[in-house]
C-alpha beads as a LAMMPS data file, in Angstrom:
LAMMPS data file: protein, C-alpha beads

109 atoms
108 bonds

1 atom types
1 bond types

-500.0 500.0 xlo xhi
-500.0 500.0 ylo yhi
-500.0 500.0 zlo zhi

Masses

1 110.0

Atoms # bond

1 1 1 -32.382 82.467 389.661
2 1 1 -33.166 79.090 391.056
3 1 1 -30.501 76.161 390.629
4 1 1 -32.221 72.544 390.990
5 1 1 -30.255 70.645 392.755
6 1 1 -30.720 66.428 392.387
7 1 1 -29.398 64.587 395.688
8 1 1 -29.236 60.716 394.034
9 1 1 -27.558 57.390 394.645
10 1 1 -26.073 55.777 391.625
11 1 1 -27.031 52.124 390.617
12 1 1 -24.962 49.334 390.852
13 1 1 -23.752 47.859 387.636
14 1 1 -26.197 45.334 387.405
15 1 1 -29.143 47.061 387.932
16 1 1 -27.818 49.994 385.456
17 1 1 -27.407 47.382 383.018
18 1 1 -31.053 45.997 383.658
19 1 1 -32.517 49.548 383.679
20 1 1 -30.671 50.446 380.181
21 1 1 -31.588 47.213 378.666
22 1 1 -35.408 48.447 379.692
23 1 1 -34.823 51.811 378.705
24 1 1 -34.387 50.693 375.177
25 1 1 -37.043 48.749 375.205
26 1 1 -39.612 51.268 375.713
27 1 1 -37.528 53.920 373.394
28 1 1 -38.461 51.020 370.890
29 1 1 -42.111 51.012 371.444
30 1 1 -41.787 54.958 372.179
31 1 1 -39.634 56.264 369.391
32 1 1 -40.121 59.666 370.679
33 1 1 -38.684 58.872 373.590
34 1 1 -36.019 61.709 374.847
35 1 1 -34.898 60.088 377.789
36 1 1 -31.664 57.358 377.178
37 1 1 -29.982 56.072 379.593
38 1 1 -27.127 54.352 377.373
39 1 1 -25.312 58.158 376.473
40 1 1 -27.594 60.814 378.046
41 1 1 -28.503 60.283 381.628
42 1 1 -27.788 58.093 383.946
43 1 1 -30.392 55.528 386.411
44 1 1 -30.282 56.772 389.750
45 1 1 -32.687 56.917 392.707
46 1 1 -33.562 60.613 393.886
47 1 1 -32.991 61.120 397.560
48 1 1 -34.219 64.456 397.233
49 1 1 -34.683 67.025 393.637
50 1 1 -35.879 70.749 393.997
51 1 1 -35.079 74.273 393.230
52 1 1 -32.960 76.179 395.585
53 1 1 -32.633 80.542 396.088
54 1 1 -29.705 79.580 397.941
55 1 1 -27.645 77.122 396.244
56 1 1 -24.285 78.068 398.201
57 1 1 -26.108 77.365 401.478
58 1 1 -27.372 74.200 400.001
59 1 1 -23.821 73.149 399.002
60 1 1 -22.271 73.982 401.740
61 1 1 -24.652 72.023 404.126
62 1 1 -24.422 69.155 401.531
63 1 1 -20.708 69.338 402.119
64 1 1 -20.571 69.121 405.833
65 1 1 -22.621 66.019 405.985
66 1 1 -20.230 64.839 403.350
67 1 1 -18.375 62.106 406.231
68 1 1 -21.658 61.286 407.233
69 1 1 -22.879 59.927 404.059
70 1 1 -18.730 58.180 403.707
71 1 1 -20.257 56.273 406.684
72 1 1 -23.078 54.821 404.532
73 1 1 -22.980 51.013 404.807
74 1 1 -23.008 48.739 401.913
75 1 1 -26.440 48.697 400.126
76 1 1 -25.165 45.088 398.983
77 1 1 -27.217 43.486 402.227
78 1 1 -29.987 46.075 401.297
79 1 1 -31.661 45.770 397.706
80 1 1 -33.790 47.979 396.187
81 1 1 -37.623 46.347 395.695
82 1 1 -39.090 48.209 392.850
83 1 1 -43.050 48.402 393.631
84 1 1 -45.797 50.199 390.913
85 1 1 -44.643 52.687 388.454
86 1 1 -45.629 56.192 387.728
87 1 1 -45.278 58.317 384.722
88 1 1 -44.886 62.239 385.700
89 1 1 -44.366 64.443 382.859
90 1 1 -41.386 63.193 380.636
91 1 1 -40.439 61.028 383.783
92 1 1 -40.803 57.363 384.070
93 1 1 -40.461 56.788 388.296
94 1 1 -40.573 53.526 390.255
95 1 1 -41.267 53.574 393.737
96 1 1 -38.500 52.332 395.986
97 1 1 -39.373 50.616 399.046
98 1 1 -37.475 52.201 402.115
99 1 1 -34.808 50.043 403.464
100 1 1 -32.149 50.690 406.422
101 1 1 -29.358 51.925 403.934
102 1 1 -31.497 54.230 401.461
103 1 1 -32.970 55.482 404.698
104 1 1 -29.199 56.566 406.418
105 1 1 -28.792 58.741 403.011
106 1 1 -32.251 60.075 403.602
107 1 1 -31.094 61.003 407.149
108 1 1 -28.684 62.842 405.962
109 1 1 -29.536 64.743 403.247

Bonds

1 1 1 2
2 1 2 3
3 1 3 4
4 1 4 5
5 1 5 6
6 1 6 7
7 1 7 8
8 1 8 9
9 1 9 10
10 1 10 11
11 1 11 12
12 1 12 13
13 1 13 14
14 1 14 15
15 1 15 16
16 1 16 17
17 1 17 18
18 1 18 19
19 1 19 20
20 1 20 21
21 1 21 22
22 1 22 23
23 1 23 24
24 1 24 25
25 1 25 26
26 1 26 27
27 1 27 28
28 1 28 29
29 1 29 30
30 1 30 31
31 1 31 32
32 1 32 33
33 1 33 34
34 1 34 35
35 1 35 36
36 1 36 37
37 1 37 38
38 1 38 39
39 1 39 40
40 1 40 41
41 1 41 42
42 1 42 43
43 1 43 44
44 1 44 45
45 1 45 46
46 1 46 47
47 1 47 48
48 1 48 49
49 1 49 50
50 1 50 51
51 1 51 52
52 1 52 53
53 1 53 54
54 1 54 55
55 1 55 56
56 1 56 57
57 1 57 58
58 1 58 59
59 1 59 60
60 1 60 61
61 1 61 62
62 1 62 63
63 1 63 64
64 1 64 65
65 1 65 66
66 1 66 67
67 1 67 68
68 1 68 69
69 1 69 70
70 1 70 71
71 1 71 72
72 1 72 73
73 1 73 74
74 1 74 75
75 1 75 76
76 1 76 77
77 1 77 78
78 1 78 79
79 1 79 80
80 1 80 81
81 1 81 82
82 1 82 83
83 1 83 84
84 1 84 85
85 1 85 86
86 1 86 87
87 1 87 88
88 1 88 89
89 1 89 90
90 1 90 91
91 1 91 92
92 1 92 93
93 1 93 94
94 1 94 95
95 1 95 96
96 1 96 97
97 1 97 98
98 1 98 99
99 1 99 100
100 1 100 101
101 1 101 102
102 1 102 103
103 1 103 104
104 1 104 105
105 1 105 106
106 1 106 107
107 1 107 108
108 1 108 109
């Protein structure tokens, strides 16, 4: 069977606090809401999310480019720029403008 597999780069702590602080918010308005961000999941960007026949490939080719992705530099010089927002499915996404660092993990991956 397939395994997805979801390649993302964590938030720093003040954005995770900024996107939690939103995320309740909306599951105010939205009571329905199944997506929480303060005990369930966690704000990310996805690099890259899909299904794999192959996981142990996958993982092993992950793992080789492990030093590569060591030699990230610091996102600090490099922040994210949120642009419009989409809703797919139970998923609310913002769109992430490229930048040098996001694009080295790209590389990568």
């Amino acid at each position: 069977a397939d395994s997805p597999i979801n390649i993302h780069v964590k938030l720093g702590p003040e954005a995770e606090k900024e996107a939690i602080a939103l995320n309740a918010l909306l599951t105010d308005a939205c009571p329905g809401n199944d997506i929480n961000l303060n005990t369930t999941q966690q704000p990310h960007v996805t690099m890259y999310l899909t299904s794999f026949t192959n996981t142990q490939a996958v993982e092993d080719s992950i793992k080789e480019n492990v030093p590569t992705l060591l030699q990230t530099p610091s996102c600090d010089n490099n922040p994210m720029i949120l642009t419009n927002f989409t809703v797919n499915g139970c998923y609310a996404m913002w769109n992430v403008v490229p930048n040098q660092c996001l694009q080295h993990i790209s590389d990568a991956v």
